[in-house]
C-alpha positions as a printed Julia matrix, in Angstrom:
65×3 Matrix{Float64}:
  47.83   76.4   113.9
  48.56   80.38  113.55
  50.4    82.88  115.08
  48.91   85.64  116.04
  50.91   88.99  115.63
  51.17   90.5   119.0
  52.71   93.76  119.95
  55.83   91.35  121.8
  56.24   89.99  118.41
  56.47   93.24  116.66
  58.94   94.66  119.1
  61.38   91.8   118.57
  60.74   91.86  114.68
  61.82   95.5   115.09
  64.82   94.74  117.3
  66.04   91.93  114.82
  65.89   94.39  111.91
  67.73   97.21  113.54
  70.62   94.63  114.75
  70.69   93.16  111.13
  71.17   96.65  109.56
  73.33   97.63  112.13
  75.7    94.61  111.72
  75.22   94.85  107.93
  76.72   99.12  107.75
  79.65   98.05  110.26
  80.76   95.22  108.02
  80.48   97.15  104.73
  81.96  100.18  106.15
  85.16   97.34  107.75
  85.44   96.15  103.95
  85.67   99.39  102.17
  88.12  100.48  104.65
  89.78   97.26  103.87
  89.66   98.16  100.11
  90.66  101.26  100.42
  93.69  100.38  102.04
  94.51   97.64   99.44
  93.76  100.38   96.65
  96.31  102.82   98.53
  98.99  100.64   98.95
  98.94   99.22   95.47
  99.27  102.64   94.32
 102.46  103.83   96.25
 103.82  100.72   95.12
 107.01  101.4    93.06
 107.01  100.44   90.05
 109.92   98.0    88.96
 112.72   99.15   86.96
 113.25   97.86   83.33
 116.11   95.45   83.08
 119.18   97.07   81.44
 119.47   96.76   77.73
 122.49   97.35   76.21
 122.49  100.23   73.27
 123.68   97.81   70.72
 121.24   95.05   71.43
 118.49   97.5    70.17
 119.56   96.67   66.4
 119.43   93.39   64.9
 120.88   92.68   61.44
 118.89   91.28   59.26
 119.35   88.02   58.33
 119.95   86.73   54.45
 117.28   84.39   52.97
């Protein structure tokens, strides 16, 4: 039991393959957008301020053995 390859077949071959690559651009071109965003936002990001030392705690005696 074959199939045999007729022109209707072809043409819907053809039309599956154009809507897969078409969905398959849109979705990659969604997520790199997506990254992208991610990426710039990151990056603006402030960075966080180092906590307050005082000037005396940057000396340590040293301790007797």
């Amino acid at each position: 039991m074959g199939t045999s390859l007729t022109p209707e077949l072809w043409r819907l071959f053809a039309v599956l393959l154009v809507a897969a690559i078409g969905v398959t651009v849109v979705l990659t071109a969604a997520f790199d957008a997506l990254a992208v965003r991610l990426l710039c936002r990151r990056a603006h990001k402030p960075p966080t301020p180092m906590p307050y030392r005082p000037e005396h705690a940057r000396y340590r005696p040293s301790v007797p053995s």
